[in-house]
VOKE-114265 format. One record per residue: residue in three letters; x, y, z of N, C-alpha, C in turn. Coordinates in Angstrom, 1 decimal, decimal comma. Atoms other than C-alpha are relative to their C-alpha. Example, Ala and Ser with C-alpha at 12.3 -4.5 7.8 and 13.67 -1.06 7.14 Angstrom:
BEGIN
PT  code     n.X     n.Y     n.Z    ca.X    ca.Y    ca.Z     c.X     c.Y     c.Z
PT   Ala     0,9    -1,2     0,0    12,3    -4,5     7,8     0,9     1,2     0,0
PT   Ser    -0,9    -1,1     0,0    13,7    -1,1     7,1    -0,8     1,1     0,8
% end
This chain:
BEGIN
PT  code     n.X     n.Y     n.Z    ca.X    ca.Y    ca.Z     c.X     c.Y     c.Z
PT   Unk    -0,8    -0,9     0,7   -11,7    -9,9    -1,6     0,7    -0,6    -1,2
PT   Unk    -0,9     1,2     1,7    -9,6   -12,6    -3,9    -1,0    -0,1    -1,0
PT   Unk     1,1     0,3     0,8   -12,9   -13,1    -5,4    -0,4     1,4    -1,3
PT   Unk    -0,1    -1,5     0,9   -13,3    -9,3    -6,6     1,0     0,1    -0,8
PT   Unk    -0,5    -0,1     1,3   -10,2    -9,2    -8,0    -0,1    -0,7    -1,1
PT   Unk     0,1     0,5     1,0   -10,1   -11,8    -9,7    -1,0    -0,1    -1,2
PT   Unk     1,0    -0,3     1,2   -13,4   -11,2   -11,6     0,6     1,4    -0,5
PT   Unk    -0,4    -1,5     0,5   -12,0    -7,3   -12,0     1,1    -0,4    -1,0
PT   Unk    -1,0     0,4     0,6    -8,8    -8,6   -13,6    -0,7    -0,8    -1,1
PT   Unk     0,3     1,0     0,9   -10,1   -11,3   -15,7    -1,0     1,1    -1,2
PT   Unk     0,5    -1,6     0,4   -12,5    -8,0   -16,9     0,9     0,4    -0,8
PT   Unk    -1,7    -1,3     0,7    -9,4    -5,9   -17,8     0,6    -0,4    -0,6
PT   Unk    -0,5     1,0     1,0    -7,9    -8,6   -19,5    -0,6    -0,3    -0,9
PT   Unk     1,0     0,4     1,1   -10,7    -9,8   -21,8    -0,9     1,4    -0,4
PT   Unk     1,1    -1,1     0,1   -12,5    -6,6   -22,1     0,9     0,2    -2,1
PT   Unk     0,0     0,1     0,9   -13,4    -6,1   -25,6     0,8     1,2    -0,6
PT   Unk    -0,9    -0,5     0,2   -10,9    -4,1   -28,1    -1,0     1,0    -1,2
PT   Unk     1,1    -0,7     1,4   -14,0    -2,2   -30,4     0,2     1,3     0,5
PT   Unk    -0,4    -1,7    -0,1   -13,4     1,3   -28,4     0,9     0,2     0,0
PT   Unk    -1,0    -0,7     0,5   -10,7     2,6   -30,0     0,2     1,3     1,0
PT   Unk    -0,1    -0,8    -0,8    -8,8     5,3   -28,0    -0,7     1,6    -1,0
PT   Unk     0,2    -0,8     0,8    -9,7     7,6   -31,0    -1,7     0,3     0,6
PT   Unk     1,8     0,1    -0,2   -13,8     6,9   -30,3    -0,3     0,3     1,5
PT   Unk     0,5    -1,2    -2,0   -13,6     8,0   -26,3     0,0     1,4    -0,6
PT   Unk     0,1    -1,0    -0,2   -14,5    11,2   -26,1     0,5     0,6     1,1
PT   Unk    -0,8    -0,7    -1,2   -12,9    14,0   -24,2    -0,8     0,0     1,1
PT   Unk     0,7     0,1    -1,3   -15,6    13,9   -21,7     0,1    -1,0     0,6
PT   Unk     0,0     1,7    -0,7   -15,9    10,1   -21,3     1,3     0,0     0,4
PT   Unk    -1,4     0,2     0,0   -12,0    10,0   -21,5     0,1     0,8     2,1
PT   Unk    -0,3    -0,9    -1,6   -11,9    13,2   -18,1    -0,7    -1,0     0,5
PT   Unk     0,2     0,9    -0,9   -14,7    10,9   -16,4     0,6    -0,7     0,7
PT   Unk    -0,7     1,1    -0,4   -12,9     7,8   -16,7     1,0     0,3     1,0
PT   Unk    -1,5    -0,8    -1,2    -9,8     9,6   -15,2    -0,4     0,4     1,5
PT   Unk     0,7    -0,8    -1,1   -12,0    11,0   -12,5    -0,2    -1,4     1,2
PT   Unk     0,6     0,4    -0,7   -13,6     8,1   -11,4     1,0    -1,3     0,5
PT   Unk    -1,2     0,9    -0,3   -10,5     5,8   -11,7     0,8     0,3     0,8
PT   Unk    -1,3    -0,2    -0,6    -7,9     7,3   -10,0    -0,6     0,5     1,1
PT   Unk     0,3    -0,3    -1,7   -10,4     8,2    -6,8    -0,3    -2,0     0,2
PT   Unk    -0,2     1,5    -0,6   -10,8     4,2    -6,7     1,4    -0,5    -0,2
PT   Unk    -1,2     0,1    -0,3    -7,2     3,8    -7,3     0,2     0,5     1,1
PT   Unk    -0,6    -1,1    -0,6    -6,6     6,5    -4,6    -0,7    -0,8     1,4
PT   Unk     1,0     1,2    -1,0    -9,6     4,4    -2,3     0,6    -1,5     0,4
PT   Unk    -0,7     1,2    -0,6    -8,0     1,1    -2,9     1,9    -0,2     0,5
PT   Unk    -1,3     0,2    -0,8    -4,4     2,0    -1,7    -0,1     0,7     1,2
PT   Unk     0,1    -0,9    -1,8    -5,3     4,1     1,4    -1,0    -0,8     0,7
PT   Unk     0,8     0,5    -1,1    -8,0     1,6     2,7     0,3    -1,8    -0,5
PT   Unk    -0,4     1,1     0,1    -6,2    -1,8     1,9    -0,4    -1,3     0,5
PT   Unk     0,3     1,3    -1,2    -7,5    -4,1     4,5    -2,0    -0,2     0,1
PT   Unk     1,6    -0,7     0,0   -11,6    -2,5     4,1    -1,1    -0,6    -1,3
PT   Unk     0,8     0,6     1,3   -13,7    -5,4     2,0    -0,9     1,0    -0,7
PT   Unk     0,9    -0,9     0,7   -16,6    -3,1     1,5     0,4     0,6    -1,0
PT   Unk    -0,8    -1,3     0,6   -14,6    -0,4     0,7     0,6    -0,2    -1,3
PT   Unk    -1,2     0,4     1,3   -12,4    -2,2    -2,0    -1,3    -0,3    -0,8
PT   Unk     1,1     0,6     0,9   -15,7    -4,2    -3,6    -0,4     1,5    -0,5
PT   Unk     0,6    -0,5     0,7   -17,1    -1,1    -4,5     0,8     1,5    -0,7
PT   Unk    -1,2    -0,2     1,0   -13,5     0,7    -5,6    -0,3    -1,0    -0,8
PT   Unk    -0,9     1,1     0,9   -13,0    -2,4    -7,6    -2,0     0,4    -1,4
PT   Unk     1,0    -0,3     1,1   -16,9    -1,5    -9,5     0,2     1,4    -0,5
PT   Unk     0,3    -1,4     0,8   -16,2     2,1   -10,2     1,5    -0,2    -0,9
PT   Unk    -0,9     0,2     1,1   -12,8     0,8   -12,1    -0,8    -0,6    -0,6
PT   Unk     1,0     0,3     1,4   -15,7    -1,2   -14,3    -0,1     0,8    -0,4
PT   Unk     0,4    -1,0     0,7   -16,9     1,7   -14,7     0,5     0,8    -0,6
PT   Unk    -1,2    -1,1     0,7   -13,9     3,9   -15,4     0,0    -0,8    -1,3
PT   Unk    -0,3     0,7     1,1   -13,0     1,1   -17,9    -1,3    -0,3    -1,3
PT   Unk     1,4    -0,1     1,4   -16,4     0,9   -19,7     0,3     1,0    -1,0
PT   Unk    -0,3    -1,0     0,1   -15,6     4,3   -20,4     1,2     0,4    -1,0
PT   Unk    -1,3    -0,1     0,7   -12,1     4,5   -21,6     0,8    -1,3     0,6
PT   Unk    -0,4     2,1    -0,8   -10,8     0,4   -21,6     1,9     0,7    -0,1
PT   Unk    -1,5    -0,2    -0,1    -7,0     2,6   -22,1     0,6     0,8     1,1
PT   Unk     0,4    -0,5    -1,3    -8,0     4,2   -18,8     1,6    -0,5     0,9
PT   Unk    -1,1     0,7    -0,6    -4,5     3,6   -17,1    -0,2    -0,2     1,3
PT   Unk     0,5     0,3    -1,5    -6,0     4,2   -13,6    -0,5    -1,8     0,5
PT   Unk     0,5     1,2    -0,4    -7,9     1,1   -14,0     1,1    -1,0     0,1
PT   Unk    -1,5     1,4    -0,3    -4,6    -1,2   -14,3     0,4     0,4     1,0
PT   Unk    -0,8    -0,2    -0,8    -3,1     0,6   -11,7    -1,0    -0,1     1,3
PT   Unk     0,5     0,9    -1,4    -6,0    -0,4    -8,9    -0,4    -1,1    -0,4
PT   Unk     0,1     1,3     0,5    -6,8    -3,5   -10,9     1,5    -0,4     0,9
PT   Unk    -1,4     0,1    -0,7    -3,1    -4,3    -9,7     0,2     0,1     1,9
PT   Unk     0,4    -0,2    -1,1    -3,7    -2,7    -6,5    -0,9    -1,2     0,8
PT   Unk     0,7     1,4     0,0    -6,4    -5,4    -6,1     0,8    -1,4    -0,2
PT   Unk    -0,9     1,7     0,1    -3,9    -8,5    -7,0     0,9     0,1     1,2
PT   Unk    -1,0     0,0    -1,3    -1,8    -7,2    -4,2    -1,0    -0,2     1,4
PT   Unk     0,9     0,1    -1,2    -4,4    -7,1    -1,6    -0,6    -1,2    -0,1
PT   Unk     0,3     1,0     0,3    -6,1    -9,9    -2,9     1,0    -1,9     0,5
PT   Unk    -1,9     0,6    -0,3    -2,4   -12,1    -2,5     0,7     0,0     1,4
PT   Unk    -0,4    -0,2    -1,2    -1,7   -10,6     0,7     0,4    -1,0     1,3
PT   Unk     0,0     0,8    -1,1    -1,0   -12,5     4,1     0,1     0,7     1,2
PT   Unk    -0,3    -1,1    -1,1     0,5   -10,7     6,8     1,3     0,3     0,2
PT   Unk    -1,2    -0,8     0,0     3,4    -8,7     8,1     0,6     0,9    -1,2
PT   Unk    -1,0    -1,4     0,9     5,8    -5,9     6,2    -0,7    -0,1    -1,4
PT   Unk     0,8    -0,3     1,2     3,8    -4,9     3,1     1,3     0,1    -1,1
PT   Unk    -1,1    -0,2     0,6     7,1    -4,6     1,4     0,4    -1,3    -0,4
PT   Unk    -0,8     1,7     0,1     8,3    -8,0     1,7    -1,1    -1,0    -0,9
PT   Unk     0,4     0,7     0,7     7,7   -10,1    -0,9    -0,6    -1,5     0,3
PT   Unk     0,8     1,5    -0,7     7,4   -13,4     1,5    -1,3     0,4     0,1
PT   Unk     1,3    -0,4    -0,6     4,3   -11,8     2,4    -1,3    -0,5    -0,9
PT   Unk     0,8    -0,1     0,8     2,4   -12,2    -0,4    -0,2    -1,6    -1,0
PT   Unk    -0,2     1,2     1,0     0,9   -15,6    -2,7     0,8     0,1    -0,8
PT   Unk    -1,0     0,1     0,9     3,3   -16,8    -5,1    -0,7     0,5    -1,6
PT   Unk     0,7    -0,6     1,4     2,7   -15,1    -8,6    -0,5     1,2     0,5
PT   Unk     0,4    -0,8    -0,4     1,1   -12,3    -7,1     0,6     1,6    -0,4
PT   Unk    -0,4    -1,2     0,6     3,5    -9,5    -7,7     0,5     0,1    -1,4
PT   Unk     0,0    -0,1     1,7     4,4   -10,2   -11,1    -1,2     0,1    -0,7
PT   Unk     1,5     0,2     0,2     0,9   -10,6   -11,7    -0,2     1,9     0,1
PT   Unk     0,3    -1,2    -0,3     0,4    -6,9   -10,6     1,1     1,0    -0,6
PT   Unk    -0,9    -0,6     0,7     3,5    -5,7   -12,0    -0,4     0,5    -1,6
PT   Unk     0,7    -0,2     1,5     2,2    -6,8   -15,6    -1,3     1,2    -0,3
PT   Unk     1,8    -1,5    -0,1    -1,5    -4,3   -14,7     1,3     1,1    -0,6
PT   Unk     0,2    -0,9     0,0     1,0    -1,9   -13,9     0,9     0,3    -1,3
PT   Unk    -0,9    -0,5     1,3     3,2    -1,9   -17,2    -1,4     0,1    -0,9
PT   Unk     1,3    -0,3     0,7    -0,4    -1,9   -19,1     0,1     1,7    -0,2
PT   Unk     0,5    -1,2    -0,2    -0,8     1,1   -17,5     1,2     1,1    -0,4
PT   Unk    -1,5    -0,3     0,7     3,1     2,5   -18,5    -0,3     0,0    -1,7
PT   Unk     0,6     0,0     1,8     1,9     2,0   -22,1    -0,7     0,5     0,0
PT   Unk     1,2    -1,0    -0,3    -1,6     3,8   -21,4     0,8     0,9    -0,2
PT   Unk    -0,3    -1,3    -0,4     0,4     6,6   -20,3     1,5    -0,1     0,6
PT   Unk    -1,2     0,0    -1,0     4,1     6,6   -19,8     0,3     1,5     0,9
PT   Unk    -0,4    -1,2    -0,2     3,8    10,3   -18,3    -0,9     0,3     1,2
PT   Unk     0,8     0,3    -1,0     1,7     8,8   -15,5     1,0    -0,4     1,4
PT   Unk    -1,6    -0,1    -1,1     4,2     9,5   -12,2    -0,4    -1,1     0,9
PT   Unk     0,6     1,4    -1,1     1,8     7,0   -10,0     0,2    -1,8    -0,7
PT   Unk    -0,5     1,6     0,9     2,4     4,2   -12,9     1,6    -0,3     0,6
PT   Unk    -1,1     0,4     0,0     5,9     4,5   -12,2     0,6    -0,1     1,4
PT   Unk    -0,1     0,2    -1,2     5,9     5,0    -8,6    -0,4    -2,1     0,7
PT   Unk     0,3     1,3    -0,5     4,2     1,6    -8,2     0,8    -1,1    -1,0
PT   Unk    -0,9     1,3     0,5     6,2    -0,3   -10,8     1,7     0,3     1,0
PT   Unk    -1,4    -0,2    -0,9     9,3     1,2    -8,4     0,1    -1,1     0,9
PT   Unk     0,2     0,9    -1,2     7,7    -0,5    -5,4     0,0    -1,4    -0,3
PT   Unk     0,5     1,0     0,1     6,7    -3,7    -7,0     1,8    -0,6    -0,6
PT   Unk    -1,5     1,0     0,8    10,7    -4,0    -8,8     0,4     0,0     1,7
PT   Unk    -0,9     0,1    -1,3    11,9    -3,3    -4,8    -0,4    -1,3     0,4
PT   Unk     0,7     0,9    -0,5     9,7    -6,0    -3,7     0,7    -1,1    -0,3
PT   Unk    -0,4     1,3     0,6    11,2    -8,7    -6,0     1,7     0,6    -0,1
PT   Unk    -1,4    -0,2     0,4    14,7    -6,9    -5,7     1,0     0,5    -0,8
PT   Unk    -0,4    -0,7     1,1    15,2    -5,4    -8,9     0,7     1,4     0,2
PT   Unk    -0,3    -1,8    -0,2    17,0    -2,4    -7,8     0,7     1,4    -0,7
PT   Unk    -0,4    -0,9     1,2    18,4    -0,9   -11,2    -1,5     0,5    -0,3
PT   Unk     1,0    -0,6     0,7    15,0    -1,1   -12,3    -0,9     1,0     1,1
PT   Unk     0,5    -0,8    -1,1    13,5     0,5    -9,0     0,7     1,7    -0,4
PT   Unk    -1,1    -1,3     0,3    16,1     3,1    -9,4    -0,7     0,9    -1,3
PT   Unk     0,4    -0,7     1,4    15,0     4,0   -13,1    -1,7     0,4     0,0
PT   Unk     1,1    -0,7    -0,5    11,2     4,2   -12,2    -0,2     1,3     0,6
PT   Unk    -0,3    -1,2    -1,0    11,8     6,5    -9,2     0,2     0,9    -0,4
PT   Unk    -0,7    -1,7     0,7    13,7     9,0   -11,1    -1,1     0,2    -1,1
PT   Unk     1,3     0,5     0,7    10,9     8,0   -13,8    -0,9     1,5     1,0
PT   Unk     1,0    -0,6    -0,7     8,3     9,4   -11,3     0,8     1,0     0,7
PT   Unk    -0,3    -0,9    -0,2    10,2    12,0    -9,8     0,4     1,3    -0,8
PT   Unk     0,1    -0,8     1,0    11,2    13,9   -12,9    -1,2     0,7    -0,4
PT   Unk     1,1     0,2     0,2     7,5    13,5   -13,6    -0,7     1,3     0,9
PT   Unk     0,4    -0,7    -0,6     6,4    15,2   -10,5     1,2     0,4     1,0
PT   Unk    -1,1     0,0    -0,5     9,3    16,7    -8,4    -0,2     0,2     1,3
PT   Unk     0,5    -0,4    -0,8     7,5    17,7    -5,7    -1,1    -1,2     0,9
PT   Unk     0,8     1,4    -0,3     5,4    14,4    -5,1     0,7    -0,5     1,4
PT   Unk    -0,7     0,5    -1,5     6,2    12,9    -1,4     0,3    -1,5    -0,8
PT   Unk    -0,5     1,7     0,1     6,0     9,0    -3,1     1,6    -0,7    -0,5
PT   Unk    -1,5     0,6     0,1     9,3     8,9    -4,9     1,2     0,1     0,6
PT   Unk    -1,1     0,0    -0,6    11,3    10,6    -2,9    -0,1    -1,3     1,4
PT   Unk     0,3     0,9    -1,1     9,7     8,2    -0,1     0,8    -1,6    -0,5
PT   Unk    -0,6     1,6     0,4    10,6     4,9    -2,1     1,7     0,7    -0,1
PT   Unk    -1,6     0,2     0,4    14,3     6,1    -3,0     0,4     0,1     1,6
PT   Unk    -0,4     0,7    -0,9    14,5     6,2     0,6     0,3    -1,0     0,4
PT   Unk    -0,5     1,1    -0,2    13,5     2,9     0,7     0,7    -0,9    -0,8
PT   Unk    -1,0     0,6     0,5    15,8     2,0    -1,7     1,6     0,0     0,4
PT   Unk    -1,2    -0,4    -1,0    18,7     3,4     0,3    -0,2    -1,3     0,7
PT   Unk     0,4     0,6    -0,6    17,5     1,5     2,6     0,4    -1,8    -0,1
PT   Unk    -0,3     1,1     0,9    17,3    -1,9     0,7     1,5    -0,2     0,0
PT   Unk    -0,4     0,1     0,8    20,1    -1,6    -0,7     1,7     0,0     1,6
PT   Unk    -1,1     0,1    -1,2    22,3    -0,8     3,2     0,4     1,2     0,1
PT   Unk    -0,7    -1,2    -0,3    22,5     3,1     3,0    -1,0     0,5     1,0
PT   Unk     0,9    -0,3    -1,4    21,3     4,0     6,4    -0,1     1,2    -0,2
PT   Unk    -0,5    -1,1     0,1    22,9     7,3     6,4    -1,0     1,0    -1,0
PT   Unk     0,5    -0,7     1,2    21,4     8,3     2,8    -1,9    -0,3     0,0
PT   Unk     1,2     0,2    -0,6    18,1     6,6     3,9    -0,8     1,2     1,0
PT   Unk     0,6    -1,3    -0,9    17,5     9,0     6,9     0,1     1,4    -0,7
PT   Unk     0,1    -1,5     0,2    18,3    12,1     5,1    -0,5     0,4    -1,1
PT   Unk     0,6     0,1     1,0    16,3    10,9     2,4    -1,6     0,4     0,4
PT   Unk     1,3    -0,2    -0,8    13,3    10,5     4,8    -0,2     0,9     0,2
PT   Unk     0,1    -1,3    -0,2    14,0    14,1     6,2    -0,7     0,8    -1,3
PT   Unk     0,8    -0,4     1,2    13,0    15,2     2,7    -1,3    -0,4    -0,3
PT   Unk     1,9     0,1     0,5     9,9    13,5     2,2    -0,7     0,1     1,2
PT   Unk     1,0    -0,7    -1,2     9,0    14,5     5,8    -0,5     1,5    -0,9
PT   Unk     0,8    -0,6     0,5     8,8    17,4     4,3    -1,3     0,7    -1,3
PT   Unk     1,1     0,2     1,4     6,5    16,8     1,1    -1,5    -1,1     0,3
PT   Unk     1,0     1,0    -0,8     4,3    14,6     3,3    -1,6     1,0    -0,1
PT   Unk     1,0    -1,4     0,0     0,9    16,0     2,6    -1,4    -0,4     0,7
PT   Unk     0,8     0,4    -0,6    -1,8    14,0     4,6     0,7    -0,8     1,1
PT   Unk    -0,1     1,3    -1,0    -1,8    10,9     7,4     0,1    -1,0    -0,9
PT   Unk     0,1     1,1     0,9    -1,7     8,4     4,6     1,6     0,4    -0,3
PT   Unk    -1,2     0,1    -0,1     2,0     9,9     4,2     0,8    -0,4     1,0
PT   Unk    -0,5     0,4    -1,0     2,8    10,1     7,7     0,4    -1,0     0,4
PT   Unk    -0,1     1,5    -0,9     2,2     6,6     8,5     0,7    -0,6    -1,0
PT   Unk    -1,4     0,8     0,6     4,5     5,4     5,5     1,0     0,5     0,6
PT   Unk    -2,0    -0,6    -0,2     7,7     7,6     6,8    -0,1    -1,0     1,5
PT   Unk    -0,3     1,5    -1,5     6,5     5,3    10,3     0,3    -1,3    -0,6
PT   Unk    -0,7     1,6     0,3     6,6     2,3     8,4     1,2     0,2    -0,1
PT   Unk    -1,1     0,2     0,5    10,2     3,0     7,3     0,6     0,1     1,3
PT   Unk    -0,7    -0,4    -1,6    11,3     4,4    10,7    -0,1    -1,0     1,3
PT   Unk    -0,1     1,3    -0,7     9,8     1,3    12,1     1,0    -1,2    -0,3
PT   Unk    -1,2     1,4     0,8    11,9    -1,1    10,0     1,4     0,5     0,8
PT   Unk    -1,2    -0,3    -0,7    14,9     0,9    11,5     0,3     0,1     1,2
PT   Unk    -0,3     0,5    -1,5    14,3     0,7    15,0    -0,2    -1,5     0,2
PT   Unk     0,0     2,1     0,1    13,3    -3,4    14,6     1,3    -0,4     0,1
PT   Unk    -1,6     0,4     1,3    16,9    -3,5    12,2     0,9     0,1     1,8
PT   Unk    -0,5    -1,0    -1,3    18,4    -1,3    15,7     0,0    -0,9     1,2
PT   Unk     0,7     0,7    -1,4    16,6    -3,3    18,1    -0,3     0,9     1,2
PT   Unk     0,5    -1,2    -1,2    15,4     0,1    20,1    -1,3    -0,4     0,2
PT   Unk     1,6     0,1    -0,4    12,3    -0,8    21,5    -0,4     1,0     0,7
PT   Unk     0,5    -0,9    -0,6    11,9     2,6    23,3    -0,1     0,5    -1,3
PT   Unk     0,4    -0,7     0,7    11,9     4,0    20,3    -1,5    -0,5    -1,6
PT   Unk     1,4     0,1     0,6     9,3     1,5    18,4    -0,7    -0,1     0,8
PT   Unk     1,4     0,0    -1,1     7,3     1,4    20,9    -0,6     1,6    -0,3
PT   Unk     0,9    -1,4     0,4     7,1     5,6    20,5    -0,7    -0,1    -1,7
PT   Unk     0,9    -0,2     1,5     6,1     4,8    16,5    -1,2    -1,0     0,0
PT   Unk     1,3     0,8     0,3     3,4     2,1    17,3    -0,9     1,0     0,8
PT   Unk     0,8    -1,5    -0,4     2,1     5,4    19,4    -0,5     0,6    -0,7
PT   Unk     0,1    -0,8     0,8     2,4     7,5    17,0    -0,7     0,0    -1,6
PT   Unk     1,1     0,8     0,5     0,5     4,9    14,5    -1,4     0,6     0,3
PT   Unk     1,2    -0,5    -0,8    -2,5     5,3    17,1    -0,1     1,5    -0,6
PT   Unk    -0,3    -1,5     0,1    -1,5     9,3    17,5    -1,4     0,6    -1,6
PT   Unk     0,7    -0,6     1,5    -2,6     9,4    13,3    -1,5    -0,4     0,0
PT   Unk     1,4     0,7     0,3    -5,6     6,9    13,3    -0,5    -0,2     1,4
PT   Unk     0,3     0,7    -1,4    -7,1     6,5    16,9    -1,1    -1,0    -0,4
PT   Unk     1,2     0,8     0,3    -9,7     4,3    15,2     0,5    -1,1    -0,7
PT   Unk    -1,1     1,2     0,9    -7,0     2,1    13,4     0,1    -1,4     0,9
PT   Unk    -0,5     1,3    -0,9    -7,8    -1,5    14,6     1,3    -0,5    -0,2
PT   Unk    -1,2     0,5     0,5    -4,7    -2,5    13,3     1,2     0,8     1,0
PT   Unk    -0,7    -0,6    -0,5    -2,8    -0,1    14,6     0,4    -0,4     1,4
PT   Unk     0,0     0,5    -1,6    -3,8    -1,1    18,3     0,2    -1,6     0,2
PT   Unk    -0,2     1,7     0,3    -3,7    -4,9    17,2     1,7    -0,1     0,3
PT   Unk    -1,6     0,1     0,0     0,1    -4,2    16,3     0,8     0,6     1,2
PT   Unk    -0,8    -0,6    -1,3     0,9    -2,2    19,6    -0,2    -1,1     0,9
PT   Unk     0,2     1,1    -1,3    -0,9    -5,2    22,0     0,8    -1,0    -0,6
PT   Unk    -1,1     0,6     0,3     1,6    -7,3    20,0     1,2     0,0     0,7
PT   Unk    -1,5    -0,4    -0,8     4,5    -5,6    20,8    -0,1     0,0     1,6
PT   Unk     0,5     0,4    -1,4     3,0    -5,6    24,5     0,3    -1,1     0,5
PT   Unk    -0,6     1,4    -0,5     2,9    -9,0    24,6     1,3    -0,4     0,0
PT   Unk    -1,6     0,5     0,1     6,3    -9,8    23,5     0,5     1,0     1,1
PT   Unk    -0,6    -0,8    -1,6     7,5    -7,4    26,4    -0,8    -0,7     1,3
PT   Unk     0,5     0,5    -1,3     5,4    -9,3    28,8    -0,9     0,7     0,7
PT   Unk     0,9    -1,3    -0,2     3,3    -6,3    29,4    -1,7    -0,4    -0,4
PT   Unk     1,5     1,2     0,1     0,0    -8,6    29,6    -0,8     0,9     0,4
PT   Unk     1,2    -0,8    -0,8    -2,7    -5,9    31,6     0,2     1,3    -1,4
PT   Unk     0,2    -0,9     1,1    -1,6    -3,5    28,6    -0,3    -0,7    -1,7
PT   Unk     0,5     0,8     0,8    -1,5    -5,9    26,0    -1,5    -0,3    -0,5
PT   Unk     2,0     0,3     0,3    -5,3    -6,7    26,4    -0,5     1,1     0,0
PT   Unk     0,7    -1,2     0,6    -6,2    -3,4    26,5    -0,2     0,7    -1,1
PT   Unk    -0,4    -0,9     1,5    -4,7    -2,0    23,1    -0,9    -1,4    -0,9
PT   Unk     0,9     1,0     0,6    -6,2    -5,4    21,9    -1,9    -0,4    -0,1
PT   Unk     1,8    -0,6    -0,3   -10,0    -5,0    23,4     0,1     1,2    -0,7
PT   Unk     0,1    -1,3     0,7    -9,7    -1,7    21,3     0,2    -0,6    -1,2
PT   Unk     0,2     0,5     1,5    -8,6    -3,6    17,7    -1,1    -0,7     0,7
PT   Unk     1,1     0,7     0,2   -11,9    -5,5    18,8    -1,2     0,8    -0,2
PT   Unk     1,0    -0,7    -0,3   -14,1    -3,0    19,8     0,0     0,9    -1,2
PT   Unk    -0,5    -1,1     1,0   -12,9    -1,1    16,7    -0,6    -0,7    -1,3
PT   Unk     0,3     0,4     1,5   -14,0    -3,6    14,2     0,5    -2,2     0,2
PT   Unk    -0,6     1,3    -0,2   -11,8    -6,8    15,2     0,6    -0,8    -1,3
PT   Unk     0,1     0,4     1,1   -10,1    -8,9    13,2     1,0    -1,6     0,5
PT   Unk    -0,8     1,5    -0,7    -8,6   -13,0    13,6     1,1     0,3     0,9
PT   Unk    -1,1    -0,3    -0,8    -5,3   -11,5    14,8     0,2     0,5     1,0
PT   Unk     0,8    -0,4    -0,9    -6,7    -9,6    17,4    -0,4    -0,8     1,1
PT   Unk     1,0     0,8    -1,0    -8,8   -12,1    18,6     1,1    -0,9     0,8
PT   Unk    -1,3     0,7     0,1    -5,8   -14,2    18,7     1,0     0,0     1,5
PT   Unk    -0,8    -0,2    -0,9    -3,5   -12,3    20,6    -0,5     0,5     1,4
PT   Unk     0,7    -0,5    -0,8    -6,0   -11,0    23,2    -0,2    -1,4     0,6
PT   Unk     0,2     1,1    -0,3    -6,5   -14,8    23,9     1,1    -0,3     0,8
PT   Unk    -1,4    -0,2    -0,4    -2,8   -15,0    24,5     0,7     0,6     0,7
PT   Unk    -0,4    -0,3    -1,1    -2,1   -12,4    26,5    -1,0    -0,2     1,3
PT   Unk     0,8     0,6    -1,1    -4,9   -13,9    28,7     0,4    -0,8     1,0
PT   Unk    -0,4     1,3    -0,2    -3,8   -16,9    29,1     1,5     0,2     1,4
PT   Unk    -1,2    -0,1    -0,4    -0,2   -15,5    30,0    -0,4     1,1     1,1
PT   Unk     0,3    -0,6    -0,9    -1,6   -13,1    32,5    -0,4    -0,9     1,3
PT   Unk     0,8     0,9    -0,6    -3,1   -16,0    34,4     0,9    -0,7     0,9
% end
């Protein structure tokens, strides 16, 4: 995957400057838009899915051949430096990720802020990417950025939650969430308002109550190795070894993946 972006990037950065935005045409121009922002929309809903991303990451060539001021393409070009970067644990957290990495992806997505500052998903992701590194004036100003933009959009109201959040307003956090519960408009929303609601029972230390969101994970995706990867987790650390291996023989049988293999080893061992 590091490998794709990095040729996609290096692309988008060197790509030659002879088509003027004047010389796209309105057709080529809609295309590009078309074809970019469903591999934009591809590489943040299936994040972890080599395939999947390699051949997102060629239809932004192609968006970009098309129209090189295409803002879509910076904004899954970007998308790509983050995944690419990646490691493991809270997608939020900045440890998580190679050094350079989100500044690196930051810069795509101000590209794309110039493209088009009237682009609500440009500003939604430079929100997430200033939380990430902490910036919370500038998080703040995006958000409202992308909410003005679209008012109705579940993503901003979703980050200004997690900016509550961030920031120590529990209170304004949850009743922030209550609202983008209701602007939630697929399972790709769903399972962020879990992510956030997971961080709060961790923060809490309620384990009856994550234990019902690494459920309710499952519940969305029953096919989510991951999903069942992170519940035979939490299994194990409870000591819960005969369930453990089960939610873990499922992330295997589902696709598998090192971590998996890993902890299915582990609660073996400890069952023994």
């Amino acid at each position: 995957m590091l490998t794709i972006t990095r040729s996609l990037i290096v692309f988008l950065a060197t790509a030659a400057t002879a088509i003027s935005l004047d010389a796209v045409t309105s057709d080529a121009a809609a295309r590009a838009r078309t074809i970019a922002k469903d591999a934009y929309m591809t590489i943040y809903r299936h994040p972890f899915e080599g395939e999947i991303l390699a051949a997102a990451a060629k239809r932004l060539n192609e968006a970009h051949a098309m129209n090189e001021k295409e803002p879509y393409t910076y904004l899954g070009a970007a998308q790509l430096v983050m995944e690419g970067g990646y490691h493991s644990g809270r997608g939020l957290d900045a440890r998580n990720y190679s050094p350079g990495v989100i500044e690196h992806a930051s810069a795509l997505v101000q590209r794309a802020i110039q493209a088009d500052n009237k682009l609500a998903d440009a500003h939604v992701d430079a929100a997430r990417l200033a939380l990430m590194l902490r910036r919370f004036t500038d998080a703040q100003r995006e958000i409202d950025l992308a909410h003005n933009l679209e008012p109705t959009a579940f993503r901003p109201v979703y980050y200004q939650a997690v900016w509550y959040w961030e920031q120590g307003s529990v209170m304004q956090c949850q009743d922030t969430l209550k609202t983008a519960r209701t602007l939630a408009r697929d399972a790709w929303d769903q399972g962020l308002l879990l992510i956030q609601l997971e961080q709060m029972a961790i923060a809490r230390g309620d384990d009856e109550q994550h234990e019902k969101i690494l459920k309710a994970f499952i519940a969305l995706e029953p096919n989510n190795r991951w999903d069942h990867g992170n519940y035979g987790w939490f299994l194990l650390q409870k000591e819960r070894y005969d369930e453990a291996i089960a939610e873990f023989e499922k992330a295997i049988a589902l696709g598998g993946y090192p971590n998996a293999q890993r902890g299915l080893e582990e609660a073996r061992r400890a069952r023994q």
